[in-house]
C-alpha positions as CSV (number, residue, x, y, z in Angstrom):
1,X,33.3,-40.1,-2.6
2,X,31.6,-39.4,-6.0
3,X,29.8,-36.1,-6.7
4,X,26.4,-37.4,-6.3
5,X,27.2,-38.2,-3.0
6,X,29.1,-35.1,-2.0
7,X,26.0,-33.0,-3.2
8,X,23.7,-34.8,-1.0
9,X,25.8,-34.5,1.8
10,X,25.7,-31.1,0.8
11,X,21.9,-30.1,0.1
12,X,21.2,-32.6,3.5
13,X,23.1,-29.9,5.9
14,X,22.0,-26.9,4.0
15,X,18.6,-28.0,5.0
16,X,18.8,-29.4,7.8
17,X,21.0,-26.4,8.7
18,X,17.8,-24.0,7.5
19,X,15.1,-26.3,9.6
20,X,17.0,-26.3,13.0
21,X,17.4,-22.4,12.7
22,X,13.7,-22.3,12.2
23,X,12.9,-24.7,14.6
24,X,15.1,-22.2,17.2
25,X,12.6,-19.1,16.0
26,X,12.5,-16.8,17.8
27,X,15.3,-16.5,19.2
28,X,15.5,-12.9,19.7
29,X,13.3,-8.9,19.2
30,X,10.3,-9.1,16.7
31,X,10.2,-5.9,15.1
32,X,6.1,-5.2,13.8
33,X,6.4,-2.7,11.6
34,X,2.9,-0.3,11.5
35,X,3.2,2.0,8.3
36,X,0.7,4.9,10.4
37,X,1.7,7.1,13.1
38,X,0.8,6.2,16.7
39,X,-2.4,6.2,17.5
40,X,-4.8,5.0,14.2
41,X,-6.3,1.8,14.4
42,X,-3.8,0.0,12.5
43,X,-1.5,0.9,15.0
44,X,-3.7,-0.4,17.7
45,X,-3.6,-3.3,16.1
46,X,-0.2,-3.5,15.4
47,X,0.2,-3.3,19.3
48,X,-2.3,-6.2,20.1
49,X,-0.5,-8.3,17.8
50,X,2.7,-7.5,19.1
51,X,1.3,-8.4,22.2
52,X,-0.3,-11.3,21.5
53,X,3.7,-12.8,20.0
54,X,5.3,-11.5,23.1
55,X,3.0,-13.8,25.4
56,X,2.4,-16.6,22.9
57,X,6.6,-17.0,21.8
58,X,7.9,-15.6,24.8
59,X,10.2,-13.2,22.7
60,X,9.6,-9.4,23.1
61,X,8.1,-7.5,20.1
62,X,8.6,-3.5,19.6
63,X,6.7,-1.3,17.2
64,X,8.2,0.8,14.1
65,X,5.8,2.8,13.0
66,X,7.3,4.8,9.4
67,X,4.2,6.7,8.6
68,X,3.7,8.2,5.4
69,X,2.4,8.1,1.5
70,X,-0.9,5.9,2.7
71,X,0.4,3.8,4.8
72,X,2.9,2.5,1.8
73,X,6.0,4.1,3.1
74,X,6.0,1.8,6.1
75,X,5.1,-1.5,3.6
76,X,8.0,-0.4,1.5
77,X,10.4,-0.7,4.3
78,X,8.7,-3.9,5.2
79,X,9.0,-5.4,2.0
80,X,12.4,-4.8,1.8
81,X,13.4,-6.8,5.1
82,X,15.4,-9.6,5.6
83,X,13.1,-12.6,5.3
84,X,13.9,-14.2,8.8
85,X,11.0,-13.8,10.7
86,X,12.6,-10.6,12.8
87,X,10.6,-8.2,10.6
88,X,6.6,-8.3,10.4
89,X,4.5,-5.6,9.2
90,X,0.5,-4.8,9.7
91,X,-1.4,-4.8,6.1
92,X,-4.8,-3.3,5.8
93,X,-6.4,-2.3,2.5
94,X,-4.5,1.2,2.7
95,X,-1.0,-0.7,1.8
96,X,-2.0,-3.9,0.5
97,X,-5.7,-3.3,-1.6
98,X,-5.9,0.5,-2.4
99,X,-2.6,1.3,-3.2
100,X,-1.9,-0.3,-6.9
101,X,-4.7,2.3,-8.0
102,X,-3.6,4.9,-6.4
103,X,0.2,5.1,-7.0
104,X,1.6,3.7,-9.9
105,X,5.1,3.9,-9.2
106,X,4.4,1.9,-6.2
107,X,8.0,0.3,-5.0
108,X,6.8,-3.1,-4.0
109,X,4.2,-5.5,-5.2
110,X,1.5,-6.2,-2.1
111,X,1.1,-9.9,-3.7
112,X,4.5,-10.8,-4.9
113,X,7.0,-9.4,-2.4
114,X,5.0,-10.2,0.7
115,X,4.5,-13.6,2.8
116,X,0.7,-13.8,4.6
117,X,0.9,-14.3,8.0
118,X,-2.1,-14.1,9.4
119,X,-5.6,-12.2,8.9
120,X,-6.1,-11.2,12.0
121,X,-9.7,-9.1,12.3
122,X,-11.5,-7.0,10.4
123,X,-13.8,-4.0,11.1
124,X,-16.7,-1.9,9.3
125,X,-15.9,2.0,9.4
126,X,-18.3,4.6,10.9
127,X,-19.5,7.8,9.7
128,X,-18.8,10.7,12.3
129,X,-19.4,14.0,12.6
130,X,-18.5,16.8,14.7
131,X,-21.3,17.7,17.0
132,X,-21.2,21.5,15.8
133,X,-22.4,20.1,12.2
134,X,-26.3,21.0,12.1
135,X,-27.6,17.5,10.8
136,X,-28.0,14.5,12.5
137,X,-28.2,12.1,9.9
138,X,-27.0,10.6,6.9
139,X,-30.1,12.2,4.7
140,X,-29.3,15.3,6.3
141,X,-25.9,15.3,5.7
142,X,-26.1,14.5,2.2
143,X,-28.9,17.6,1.8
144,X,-26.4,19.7,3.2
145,X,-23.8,19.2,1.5
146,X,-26.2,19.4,-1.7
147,X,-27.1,22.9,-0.9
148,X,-23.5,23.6,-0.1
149,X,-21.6,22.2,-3.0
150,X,-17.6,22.4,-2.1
151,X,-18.5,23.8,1.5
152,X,-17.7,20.7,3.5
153,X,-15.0,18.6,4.0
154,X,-13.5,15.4,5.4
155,X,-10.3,14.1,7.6
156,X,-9.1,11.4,6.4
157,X,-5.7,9.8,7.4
158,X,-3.7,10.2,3.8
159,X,-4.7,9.8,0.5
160,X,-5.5,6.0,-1.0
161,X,-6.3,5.1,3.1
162,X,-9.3,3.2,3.3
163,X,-10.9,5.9,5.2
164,X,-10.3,7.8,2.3
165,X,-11.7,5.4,-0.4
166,X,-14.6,4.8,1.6
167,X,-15.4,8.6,1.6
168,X,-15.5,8.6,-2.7
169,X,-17.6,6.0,-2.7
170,X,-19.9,7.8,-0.4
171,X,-19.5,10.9,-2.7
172,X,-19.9,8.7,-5.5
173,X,-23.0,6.9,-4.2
174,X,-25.0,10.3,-3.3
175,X,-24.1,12.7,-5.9
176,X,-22.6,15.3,-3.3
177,X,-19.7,17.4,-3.7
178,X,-17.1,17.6,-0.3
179,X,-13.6,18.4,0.2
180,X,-11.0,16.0,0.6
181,X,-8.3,16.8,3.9
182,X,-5.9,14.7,3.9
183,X,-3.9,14.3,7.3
184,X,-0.4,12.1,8.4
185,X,-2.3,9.2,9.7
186,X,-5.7,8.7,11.4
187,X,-4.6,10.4,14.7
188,X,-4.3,13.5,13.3
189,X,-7.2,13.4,11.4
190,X,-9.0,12.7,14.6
191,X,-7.7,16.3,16.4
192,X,-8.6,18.2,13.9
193,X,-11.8,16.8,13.3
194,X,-12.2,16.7,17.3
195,X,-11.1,20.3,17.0
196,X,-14.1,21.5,14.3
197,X,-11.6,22.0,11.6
198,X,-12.9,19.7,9.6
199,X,-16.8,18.2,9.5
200,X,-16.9,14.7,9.2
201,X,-15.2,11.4,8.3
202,X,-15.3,7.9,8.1
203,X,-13.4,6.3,10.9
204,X,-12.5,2.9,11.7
205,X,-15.1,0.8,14.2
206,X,-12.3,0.5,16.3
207,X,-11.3,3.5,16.8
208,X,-14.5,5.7,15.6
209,X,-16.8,4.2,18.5
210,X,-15.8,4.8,21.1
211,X,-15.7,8.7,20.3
212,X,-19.1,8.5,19.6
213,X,-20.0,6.3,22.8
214,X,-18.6,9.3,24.5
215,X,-20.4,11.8,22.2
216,X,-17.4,13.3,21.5
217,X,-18.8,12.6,17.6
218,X,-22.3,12.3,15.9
219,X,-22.5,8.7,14.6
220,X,-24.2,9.0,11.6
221,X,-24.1,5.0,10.3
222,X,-22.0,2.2,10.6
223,X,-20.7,0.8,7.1
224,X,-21.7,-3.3,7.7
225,X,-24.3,-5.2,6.8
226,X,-26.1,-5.2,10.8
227,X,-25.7,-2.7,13.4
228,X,-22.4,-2.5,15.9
229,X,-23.7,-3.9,19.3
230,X,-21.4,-1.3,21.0
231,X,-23.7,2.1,19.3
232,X,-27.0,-0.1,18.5
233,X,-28.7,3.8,18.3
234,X,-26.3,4.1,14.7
235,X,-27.7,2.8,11.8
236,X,-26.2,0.7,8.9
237,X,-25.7,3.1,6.0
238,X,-28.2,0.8,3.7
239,X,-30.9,1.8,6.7
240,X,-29.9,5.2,6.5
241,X,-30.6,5.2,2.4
242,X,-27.5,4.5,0.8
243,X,-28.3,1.0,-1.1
244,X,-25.5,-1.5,-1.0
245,X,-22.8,0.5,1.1
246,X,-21.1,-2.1,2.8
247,X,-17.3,-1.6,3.4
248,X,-15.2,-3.8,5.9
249,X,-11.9,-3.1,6.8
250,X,-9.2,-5.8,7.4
251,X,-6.3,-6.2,9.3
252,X,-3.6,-9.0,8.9
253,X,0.3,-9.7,9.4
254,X,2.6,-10.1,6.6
255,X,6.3,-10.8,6.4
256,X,8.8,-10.3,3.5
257,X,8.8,-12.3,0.7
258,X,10.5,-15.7,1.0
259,X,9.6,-16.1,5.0
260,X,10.4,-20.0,6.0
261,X,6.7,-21.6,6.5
262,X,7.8,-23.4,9.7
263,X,8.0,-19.8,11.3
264,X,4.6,-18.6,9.3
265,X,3.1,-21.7,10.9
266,X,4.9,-20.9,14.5
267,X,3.3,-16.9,13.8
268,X,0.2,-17.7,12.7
269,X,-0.1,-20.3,15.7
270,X,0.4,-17.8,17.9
271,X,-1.5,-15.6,16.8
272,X,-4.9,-17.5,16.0
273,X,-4.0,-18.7,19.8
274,X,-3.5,-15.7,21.1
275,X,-6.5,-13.7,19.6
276,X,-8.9,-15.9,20.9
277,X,-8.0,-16.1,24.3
278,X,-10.7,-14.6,26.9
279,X,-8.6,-11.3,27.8
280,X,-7.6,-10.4,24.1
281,X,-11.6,-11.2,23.0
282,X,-12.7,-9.3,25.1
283,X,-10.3,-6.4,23.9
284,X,-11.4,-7.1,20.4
285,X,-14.7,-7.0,21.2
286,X,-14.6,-3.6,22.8
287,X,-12.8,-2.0,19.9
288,X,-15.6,-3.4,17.4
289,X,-13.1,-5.8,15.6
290,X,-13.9,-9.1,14.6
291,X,-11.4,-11.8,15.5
292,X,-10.9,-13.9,11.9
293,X,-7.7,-15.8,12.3
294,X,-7.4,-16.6,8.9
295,X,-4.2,-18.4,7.5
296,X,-1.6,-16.8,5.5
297,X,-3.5,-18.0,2.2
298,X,-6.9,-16.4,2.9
299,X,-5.0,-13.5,3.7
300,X,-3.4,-13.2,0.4
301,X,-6.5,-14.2,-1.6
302,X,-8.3,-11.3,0.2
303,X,-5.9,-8.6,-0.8
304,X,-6.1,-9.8,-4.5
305,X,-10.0,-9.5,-4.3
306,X,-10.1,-6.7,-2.8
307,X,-7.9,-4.5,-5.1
308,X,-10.0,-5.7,-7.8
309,X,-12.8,-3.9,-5.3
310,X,-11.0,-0.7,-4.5
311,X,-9.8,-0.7,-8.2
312,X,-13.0,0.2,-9.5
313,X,-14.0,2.7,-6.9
314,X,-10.7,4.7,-7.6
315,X,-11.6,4.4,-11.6
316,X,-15.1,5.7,-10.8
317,X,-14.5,8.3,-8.7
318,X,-11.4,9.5,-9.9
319,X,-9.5,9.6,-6.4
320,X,-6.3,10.8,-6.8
321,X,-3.3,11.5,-4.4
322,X,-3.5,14.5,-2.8
């Protein structure tokens, strides 16, 4: 047998080796990794999806949340994985947009070393208050903390999170002057904020609404471009006088770089699937979040627009970690 032969032979099975093994996928735990502590609304997320591949692939899913450094810690472990479809992780603009501003010894690259999976929903944040704050209003707000320069301050769930970001733009956009508190993860930002120890912040739709639905929070204005049907009473912030303040969050699954694109297709199958049927619509609904679906591609493109985005927010209001 020549050489030409024996390396056809050879590349034949190495691929056809590599297809049936995909082909078999999965074939046993999916770990979803969620780089917040219980409880935020990427975790909630993280758990929906996880729930969504245990039905859809019949395989069982369990979720690792590593919390820590703005949700990077978690995408650094994530990055790192073995690219065979056992380890997924849940991007948002924290990990995947924000971050290459905000740290720039950042230990993985949220283009190059990750495989899209899926972009799964995405959410506008909303502007809450606890009720012992004496305004009632986004103009009200802003005159208070006018005539208290450095007085007030805001939860947020770790520096370069998008709750975070979201909060300097607002800064930014009316001139006031606040105090950044940054907090482990969104859960915890939401106790002490529940708890009067800190004023206000801008949570995610999916988490943020219902506390205000149960006026445990003042909803002061919802970040999209129409109102929430869930707190129609909450205006957009552009109604409430702050001219093109529109910020959506996203959600999406990744994998490591290098992830076979039968199982991408088999994942993103599933999910698409999954997310649309009546229970889990319904569920999405509830929690404010907008089903997308969106391939592996569009989820990548959106990350690469959007740190061009966040880039320019961090440059002009000089958000640092804290």
């Amino acid at each position: 047998m020549g050489n030409g032969v024996r390396w056809t032979v050879v590349i034949w099975f190495a691929t056809g080796s590599t297809l049936l093994w995909a082909q078999s996928y999965p074939a046993r735990l999916i770990t979803i990794v969620v780089p917040t502590v219980a409880g935020g609304p990427t975790d909630i997320v993280g758990r929906m999806a996880g729930q969504i591949l245990a039905e859809q692939l019949g395989q069982s899913t369990v979720i690792d949340n590593r919390a820590g450094a703005g949700n990077t810690a978690g995408a650094d472990y994530a990055a790192k994985a073995k690219p065979d479809g056992y380890t997924l992780t849940i991007g948002s603009p924290s990990s995947h947009s924000i971050a290459p501003s905000m740290y720039p010894n950042l230990g993985y690259d949220p283009v190059r070393d990750f495989t899209g999976v899926n972009l799964t929903v995405t959410a506008p944040l909303i502007l809450v208050a606890h009720p012992s704050l004496p305004v009632n209003s986004v103009k009200e707000l802003v005159a208070l903390a006018r005539a208290k320069p450095g007085e007030l301050n805001f939860g947020t769930g770790g520096s370069g999170t998008t709750g975070h970001l979201t909060a300097e733009f607002f800064k930014s956009a009316t001139g006031i002057n606040t105090v950044h508190i940054p907090f482990r993860g969104v859960a915890p930002a939401t106790i002490q904020l529940l708890g009067g120890h800190t004023q206000y912040m801008f949570h995610t739709a999916n988490v943020g609404i219902g506390y205000v639905q149960s006026k445990k929070l003042k909803g002061f204005a919802i970040t999209s471009k129409a109102r929430a049907p869930q707190v129609p009473d909450v205006p957009t912030m552009v109604e409430a006088g702050v001219p093109g303040f529109v910020v959506y969050t996203w959600f999406g699954v990744l994998g490591p770089r290098g992830l076979d694109k039968t199982m991408v297709d088999r994942l993103h199958g599933a999910l698409a699937a999954g997310a649309r049927t009546p229970d889990m619509r319904r569920k999405f609904d509830a929690l404010g979040l907008d089903v997308v679906s969106g391939s592996g591609e569009e989820l990548m493109t959106l990350i690469r627009d959007e740190t061009a985005r966040w880039a320019k927010v961090v440059k002009a209001s000089g958000a640092k970690v804290e």
